[in-house]
VEXDREN-2710 file (C-alpha; in Angstrom, 1 decimal):
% VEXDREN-2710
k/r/px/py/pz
1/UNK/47.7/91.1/-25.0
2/UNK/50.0/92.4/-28.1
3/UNK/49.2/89.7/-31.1
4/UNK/51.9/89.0/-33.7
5/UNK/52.8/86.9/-36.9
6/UNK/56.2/86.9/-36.6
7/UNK/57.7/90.3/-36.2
8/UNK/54.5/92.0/-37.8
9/UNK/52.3/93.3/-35.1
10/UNK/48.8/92.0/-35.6
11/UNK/46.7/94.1/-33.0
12/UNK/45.7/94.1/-29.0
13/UNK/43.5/91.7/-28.0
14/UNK/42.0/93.4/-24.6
15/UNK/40.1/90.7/-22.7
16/UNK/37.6/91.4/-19.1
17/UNK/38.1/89.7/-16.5
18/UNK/35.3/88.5/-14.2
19/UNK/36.9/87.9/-11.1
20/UNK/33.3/88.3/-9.5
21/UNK/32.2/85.2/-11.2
22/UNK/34.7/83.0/-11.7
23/UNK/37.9/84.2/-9.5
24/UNK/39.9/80.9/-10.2
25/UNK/39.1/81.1/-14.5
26/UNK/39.9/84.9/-14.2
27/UNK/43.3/84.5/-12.2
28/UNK/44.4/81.6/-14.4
29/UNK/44.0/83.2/-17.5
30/UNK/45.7/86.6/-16.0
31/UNK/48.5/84.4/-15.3
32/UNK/48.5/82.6/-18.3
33/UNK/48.8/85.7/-19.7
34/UNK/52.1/86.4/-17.8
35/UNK/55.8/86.6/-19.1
36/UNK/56.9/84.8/-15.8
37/UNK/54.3/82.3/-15.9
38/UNK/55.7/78.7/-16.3
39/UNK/52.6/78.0/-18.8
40/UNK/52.9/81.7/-20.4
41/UNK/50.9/81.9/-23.5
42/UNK/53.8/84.7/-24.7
43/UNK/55.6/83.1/-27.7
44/UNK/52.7/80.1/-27.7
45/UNK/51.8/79.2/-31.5
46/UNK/48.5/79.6/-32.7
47/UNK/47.7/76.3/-34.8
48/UNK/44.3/77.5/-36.1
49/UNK/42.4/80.5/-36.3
50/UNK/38.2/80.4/-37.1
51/UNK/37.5/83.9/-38.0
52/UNK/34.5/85.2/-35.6
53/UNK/34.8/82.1/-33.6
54/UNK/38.1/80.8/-31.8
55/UNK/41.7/80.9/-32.0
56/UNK/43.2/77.4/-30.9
57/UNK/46.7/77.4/-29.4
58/UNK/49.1/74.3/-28.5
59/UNK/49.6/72.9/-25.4
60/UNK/52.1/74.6/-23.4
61/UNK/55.6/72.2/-22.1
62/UNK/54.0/73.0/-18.2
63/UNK/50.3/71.8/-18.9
64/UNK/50.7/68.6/-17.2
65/UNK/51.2/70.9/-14.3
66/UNK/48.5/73.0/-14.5
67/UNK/44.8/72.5/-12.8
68/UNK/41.2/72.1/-13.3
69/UNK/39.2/75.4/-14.1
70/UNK/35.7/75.2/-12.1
71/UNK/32.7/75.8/-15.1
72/UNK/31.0/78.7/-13.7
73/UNK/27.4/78.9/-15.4
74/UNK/26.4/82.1/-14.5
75/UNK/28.8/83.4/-17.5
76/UNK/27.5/82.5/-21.1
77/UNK/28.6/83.4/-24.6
78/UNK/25.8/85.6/-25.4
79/UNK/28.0/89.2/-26.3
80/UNK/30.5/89.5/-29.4
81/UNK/34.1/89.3/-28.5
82/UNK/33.0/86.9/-25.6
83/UNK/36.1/84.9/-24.8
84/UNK/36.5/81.8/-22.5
85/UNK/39.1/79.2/-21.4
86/UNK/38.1/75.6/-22.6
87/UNK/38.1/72.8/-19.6
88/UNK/39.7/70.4/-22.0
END
C-alpha cells in the first residue's frame, strides 16, 4: 500500500497476510485494500498517527455495511511492524 500526504509520497507500507489463521481478517483487509472496494481505504484520511504504535483512520461512507471480523487468538502482537484490524 503506497502512503501519501497529499501529493508527497510518504513510503510502502507492505503488510502479511495470514490467510492460514484468520482467512476472513486476511480477505477483508485485502479488500479493504482495494480500489474497487465499496469501503476502499484508498483516499481514506488518517486522523491520527502514534509513531511506533497505530495509525487511526475514519470511518469509511460503506461501514454500516460491512461485517464482523472473527478475533483469531492464535495471532498476537509479539513482532515489530505487527499490524491488525480493530473489531471496533
Amino acid at each position: 500500500m503506497d502512503l501519501a500526504s497529499g501529493t508527497k509520497p510518504l513510503g510502502r507500507l507492505v503488510v502479511e497476510l495470514y490467510h492460514d489463521l484468520s482467512p476472513v481478517g486476511a480477505t477483508h483487509l485485502r479488500n479493504r485494500c482495494l480500489s474497487g472496494s465499496k469501503a476502499t481505504l484508498q483516499g481514506g484520511t488518517a486522523h491520527k498517527l502514534q509513531a511506533g504504535y497505530a495509525v487511526w483512520l475514519g470511518k469509511s461512507a460503506a461501514a454500516a455495511d460491512c461485517f464482523r471480523v472473527p478475533l483469531c487468538s492464535r495471532l498476537r502482537h509479539v513482532e515489530l511492524g505487527a499490524v491488525s484490524l480493530s473489531l471496533n
